[in-house]
PADRENPA-314949 format. One record per residue (C-alpha): y, x negated, z negated. Coordinates in steps of 0.05 Angstrom, whole numbers, plus 5000, padded with zeros to 4 digits. Layout:
# PADRENPA-314949
<r v="Y" u="X" w="Z"/>
...
END
This chain:
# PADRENPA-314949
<r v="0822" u="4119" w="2593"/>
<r v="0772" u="4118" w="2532"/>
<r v="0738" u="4065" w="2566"/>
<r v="0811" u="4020" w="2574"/>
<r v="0834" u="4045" w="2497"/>
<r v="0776" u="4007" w="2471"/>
<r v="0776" u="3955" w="2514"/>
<r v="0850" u="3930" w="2494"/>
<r v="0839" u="3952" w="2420"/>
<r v="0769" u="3941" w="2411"/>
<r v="0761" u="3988" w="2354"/>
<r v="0742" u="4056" w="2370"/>
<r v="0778" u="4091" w="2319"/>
<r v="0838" u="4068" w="2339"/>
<r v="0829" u="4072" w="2405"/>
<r v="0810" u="4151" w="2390"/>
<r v="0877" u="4156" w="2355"/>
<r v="0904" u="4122" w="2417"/>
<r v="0882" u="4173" w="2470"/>
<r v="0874" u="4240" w="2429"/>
<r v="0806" u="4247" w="2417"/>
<r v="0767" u="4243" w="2365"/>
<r v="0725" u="4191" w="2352"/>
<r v="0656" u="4223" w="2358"/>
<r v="0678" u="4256" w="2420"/>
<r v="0709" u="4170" w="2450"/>
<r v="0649" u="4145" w="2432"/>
<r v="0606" u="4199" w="2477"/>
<r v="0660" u="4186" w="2527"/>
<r v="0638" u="4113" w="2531"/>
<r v="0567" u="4118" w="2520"/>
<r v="0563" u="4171" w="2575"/>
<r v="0604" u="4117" w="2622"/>
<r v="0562" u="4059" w="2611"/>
<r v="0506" u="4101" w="2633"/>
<r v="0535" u="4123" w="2700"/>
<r v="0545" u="4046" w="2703"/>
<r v="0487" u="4029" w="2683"/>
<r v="0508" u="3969" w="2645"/>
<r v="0529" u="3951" w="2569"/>
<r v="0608" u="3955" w="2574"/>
<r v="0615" u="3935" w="2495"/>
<r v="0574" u="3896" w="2448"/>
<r v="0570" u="3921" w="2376"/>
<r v="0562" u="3888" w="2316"/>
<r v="0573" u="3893" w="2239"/>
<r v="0631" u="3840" w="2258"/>
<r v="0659" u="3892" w="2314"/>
<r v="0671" u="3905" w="2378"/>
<r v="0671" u="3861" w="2441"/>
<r v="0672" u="3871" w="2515"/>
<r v="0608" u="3850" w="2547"/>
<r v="0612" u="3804" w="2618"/>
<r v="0601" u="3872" w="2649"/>
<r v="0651" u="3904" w="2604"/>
<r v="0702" u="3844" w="2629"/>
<r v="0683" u="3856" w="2713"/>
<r v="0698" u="3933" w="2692"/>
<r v="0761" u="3927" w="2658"/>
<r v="0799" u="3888" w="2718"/>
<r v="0775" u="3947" w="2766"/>
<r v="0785" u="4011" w="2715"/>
<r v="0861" u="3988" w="2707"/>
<r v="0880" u="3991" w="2777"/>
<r v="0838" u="4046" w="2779"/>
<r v="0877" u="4084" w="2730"/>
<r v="0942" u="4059" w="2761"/>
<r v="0912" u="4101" w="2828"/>
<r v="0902" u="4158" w="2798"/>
<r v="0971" u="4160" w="2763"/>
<r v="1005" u="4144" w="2826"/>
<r v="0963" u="4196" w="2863"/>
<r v="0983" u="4257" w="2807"/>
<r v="1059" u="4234" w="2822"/>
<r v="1053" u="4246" w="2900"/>
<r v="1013" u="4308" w="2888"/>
<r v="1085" u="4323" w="2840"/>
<r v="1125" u="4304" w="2895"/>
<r v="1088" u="4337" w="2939"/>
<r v="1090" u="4400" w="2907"/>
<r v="1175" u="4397" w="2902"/>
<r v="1175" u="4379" w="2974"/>
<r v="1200" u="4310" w="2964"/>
<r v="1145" u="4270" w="3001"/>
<r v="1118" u="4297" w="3064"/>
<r v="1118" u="4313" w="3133"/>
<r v="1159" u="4374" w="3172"/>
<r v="1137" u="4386" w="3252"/>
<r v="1188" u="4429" w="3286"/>
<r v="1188" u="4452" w="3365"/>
<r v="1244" u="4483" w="3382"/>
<r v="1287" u="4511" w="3445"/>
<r v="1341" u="4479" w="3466"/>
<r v="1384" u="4543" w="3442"/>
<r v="1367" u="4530" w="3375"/>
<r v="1426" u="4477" w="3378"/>
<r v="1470" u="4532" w="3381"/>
<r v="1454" u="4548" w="3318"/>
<r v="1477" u="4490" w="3278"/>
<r v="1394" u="4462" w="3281"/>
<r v="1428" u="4397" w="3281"/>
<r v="1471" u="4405" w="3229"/>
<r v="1415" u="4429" w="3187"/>
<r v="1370" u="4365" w="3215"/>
<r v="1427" u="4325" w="3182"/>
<r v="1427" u="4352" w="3117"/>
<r v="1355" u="4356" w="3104"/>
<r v="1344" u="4282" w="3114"/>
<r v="1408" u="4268" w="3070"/>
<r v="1370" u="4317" w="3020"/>
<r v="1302" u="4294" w="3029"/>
<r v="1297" u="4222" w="3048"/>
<r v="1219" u="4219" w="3039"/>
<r v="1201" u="4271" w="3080"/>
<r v="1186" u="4248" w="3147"/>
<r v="1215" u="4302" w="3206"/>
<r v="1188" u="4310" w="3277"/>
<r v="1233" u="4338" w="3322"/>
<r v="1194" u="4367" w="3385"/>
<r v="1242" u="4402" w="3445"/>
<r v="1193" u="4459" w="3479"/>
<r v="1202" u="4512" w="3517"/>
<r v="1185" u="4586" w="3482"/>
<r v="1105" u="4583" w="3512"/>
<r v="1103" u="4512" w="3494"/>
<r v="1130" u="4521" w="3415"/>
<r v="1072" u="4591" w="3408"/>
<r v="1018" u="4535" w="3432"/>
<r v="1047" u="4485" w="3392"/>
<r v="1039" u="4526" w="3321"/>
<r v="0972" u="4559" w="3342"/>
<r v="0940" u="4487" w="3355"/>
<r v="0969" u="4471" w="3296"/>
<r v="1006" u="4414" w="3331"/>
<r v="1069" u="4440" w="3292"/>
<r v="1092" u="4470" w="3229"/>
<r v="1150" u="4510" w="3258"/>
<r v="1185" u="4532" w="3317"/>
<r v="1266" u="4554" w="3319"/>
<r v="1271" u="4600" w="3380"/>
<r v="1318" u="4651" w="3406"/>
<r v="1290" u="4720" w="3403"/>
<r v="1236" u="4704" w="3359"/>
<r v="1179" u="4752" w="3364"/>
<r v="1143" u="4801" w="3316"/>
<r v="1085" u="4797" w="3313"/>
<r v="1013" u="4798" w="3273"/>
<r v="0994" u="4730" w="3239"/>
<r v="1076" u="4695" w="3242"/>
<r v="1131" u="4705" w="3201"/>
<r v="1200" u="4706" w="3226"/>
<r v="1258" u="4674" w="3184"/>
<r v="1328" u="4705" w="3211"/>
<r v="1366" u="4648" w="3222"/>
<r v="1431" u="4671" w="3256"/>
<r v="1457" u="4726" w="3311"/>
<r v="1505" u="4715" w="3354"/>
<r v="1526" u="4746" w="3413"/>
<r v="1514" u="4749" w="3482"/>
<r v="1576" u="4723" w="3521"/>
<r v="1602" u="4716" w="3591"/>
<r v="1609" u="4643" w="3622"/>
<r v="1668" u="4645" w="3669"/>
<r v="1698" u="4595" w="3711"/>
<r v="1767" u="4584" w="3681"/>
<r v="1804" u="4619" w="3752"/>
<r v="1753" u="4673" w="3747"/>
<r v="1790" u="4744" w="3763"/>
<r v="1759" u="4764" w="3684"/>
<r v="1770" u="4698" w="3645"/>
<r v="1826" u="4727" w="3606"/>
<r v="1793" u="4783" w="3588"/>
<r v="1789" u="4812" w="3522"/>
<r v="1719" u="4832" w="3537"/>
<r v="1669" u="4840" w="3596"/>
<r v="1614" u="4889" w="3623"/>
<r v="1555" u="4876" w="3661"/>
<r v="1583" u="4926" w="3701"/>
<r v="1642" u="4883" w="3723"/>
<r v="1597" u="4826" w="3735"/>
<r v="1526" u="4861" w="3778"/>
<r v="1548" u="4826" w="3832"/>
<r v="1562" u="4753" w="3808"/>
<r v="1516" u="4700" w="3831"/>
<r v="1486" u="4676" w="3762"/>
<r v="1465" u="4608" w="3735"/>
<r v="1417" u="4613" w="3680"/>
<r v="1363" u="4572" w="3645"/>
<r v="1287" u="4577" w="3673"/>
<r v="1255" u="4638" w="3651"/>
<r v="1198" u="4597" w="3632"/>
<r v="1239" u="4569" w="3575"/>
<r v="1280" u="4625" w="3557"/>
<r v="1248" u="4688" w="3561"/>
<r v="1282" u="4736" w="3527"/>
<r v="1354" u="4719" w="3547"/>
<r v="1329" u="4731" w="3614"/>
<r v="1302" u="4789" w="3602"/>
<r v="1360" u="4813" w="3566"/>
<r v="1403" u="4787" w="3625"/>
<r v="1357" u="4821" w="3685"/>
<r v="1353" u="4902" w="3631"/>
<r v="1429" u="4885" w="3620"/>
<r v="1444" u="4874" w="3699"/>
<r v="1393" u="4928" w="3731"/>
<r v="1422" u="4980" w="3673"/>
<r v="1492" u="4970" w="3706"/>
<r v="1462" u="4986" w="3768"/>
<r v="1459" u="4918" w="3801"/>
<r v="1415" u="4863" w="3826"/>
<r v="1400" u="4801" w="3784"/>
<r v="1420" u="4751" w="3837"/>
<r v="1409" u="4673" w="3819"/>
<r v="1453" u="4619" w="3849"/>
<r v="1423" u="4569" w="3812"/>
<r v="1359" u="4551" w="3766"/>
<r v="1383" u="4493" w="3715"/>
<r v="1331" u="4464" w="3666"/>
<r v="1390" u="4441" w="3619"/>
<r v="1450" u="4480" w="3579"/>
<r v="1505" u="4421" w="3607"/>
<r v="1475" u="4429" w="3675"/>
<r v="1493" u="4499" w="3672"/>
<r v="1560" u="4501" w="3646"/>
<r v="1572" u="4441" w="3693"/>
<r v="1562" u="4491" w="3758"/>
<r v="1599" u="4554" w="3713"/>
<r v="1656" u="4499" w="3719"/>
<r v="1654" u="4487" w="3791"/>
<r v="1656" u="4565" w="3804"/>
<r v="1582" u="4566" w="3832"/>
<r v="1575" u="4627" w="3788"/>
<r v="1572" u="4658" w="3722"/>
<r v="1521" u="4651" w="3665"/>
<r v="1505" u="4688" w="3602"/>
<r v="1500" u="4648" w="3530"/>
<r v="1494" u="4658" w="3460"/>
<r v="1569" u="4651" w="3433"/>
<r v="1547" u="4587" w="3398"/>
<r v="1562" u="4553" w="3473"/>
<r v="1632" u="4555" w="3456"/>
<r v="1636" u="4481" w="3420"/>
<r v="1605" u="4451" w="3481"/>
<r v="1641" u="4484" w="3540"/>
<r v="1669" u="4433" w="3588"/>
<r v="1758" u="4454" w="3595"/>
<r v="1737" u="4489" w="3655"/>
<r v="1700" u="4542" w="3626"/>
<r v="1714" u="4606" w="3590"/>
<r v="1678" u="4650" w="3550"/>
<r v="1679" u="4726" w="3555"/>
<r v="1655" u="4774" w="3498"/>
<r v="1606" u="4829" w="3534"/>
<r v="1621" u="4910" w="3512"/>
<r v="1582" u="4927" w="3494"/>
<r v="1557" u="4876" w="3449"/>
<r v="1488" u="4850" w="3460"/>
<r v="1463" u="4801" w="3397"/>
<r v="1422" u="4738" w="3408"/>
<r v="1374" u="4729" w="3348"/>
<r v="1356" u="4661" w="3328"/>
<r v="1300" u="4645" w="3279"/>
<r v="1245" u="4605" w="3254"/>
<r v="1171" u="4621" w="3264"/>
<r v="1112" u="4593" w="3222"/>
<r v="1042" u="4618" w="3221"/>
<r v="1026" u="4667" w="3164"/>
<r v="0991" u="4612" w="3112"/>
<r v="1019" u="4566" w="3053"/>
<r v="1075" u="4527" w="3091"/>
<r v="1084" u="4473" w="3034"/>
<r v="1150" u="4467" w="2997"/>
<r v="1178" u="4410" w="3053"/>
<r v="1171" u="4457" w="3108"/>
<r v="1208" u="4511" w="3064"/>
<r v="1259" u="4468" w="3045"/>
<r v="1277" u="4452" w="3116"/>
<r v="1268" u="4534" w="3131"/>
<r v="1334" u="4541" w="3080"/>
<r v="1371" u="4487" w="3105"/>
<r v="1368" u="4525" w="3178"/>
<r v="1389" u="4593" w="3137"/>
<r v="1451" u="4551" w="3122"/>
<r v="1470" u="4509" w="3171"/>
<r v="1453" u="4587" w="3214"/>
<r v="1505" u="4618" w="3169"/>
<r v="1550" u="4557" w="3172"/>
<r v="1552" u="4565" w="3249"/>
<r v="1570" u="4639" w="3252"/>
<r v="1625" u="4634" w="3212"/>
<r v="1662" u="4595" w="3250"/>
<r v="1649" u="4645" w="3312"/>
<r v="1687" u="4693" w="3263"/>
END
C-alpha cells in the first residue's frame, strides 16, 4: 500500500497522509521493500519523484496483488458469518421424518453460497463418515453419547404402530406391545437402524414375546408398501404419518416410547456454515413436531 500511495501520487508526503502513516515511518516502508526486491522502485531527485522501469514492472503486479488480498480478507469475512462455504451431512433415512428436508430447503434459500452435500448412510456408515473426516455432520435417530461428539436434540417423536388399515387394532386409541408379541414385523435392517431395533426387540421380549420378522426392507416405502398388503406390522417414528400409503394406519404405543432425532458433529470448531445449517434442523425439527400435536 505505501509502495502503490507513492506510486500514483509520487510525493511521499502525500502519499503518507494518504495511507496513515507518517512520513518517516512510508519512507522506511519503501526503502525496506525495494530491498526485499532488490531493485530501485523510485528515482529521487531535487525535481521529485518518479517510478523507475522496475518501479513500473512492480506497480502492474502490486495492484492486482492488493486487489487479492482485499478479496481474500472479504471471504475470510464471509467465511466467518457462514456465508461462503461448504456443509457435509450423512444422514439416515429417518432423519426425513424430521423435517431434514424442509430444513435442506431453507438453508439454501438462506445461504446461497454455501455449497451442501447431502450423503444418505446407514448409522455405522455416518460414525465412519465424521471420524474420517469425510463429513461435517450426521442427523441420526437415537443419536449416541458419547466422549469426543456432541449431540444437538433435534426432535422426539414417538414410537408408533404401523397397521394394515383392516387390522383387528387399527382404530385403536392406542396399542401395546403386548397386543402385538405375536405379529409378524416388517422393519428396516438393523444394520441401518440400530436403535429402533433394539428398542423394537427390549419393547417385544419385555411383553413377553418373540421378535418375529416377516420381512427385511432396506427402504421406508418398501415397508409401508408390505404394512399395506397385511404382510405384517412395523414400528416408526410418528413422523411416518405424511407418507403413509391410504392403506395404512398408525397406532400410538402405551406406553409411550420416544424416538430421538439429532445431529452429531465431532467435538472441534464446526465453522459458522455448519452451525447455521445445525439451527435450521432445530427448526424445521420443531416445525415437524408440531404438526404431530
Amino acid at each position: 500500500r505505501a509502495f502503490l500511495a507513492v506510486a500514483e501520487t509520487l510525493h511521499f508526503r502525500r502519499a503518507a497522509r494518504q495511507i496513515g502513516l507518517s512520513q518517516p515511518a512510508l519512507s522506511r516502508s519503501v526503502q525496506q521493500l525495494e530491498a526485499d526486491v532488490g531493485a530501485e522502485l523510485f528515482s529521487r531527485s531535487r525535481r521529485g519523484v518518479a517510478l523507475t522501469p522496475a518501479g513500473l514492472a512492480f506497480q502492474v503486479r502490486a495492484r492486482r496483488i492488493l486487489t487479492e488480498v482485499e478479496a481474500a480478507a472479504e471471504d475470510a469475512r464471509r467465511a466467518a458469518r457462514g456465508a461462503v462455504g461448504r456443509v457435509r451431512v450423512v444422514y439416515s433415512p429417518l432423519a426425513v421424518l424430521a423435517g431434514l428436508p424442509n430444513a435442506v430447503a431453507r438453508f439454501r434459500e438462506d445461504h446461497p453460497g454455501v455449497t451442501l452435500e447431502l450423503i444418505e448412510g446407514a448409522t455405522p456408515e455416518q460414525r465412519r463418515a465424521l471420524s474420517r473426516g469425510h463429513a461435517d455432520l450426521s442427523v441420526s435417530l437415537w443419536p449416541p453419547a458419547a466422549p469426543g461428539w456432541t449431540v444437538t436434540p433435534i426432535a422426539t417423536q414417538p414410537l408408533q404402530a404401523v397397521l394394515p388399515a383392516n387390522h383387528r387394532l387399527a382404530s385403536a386409541a392406542s396399542v401395546s406391545f403386548a397386543e402385538l408379541v405375536d405379529e409378524p414385523t416388517i422393519m428396516l435392517p438393523r444394520a441401518a437402524e440400530p436403535r429402533i431395533w433394539d428398542a423394537w426387540v427390549d419393547a417385544t421380549q419385555q411383553s413377553g414375546g418373540t421378535p418375529a420378522i416377516a420381512v427385511e426392507a432396506a427402504q421406508l416405502a418398501t415397508v409401508l408398501a408390505f404394512v399395506e398388503a397385511g404382510v405384517g406390522i412395523s414400528h416408526i417414528p410418528a413422523g411416518i404419518a405424511r407418507f403413509c400409503p391410504p392403506g395404512v394406519r398408525l397406532v400410538p404405543h402405551a406406553p409411550e416410547i420416544a424416538a430421538d432425532i439429532g445431529a452429531v458433529a465431532p467435538d472441534r470448531v464446526l465453522g459458522a456454515a455448519v452451525e447455521h445449517f445445525v439451527e435450521a434442523l432445530v427448526a424445521a425439527g420443531q416445525a415437524s413436531a408440531r404438526l404431530l400435536r
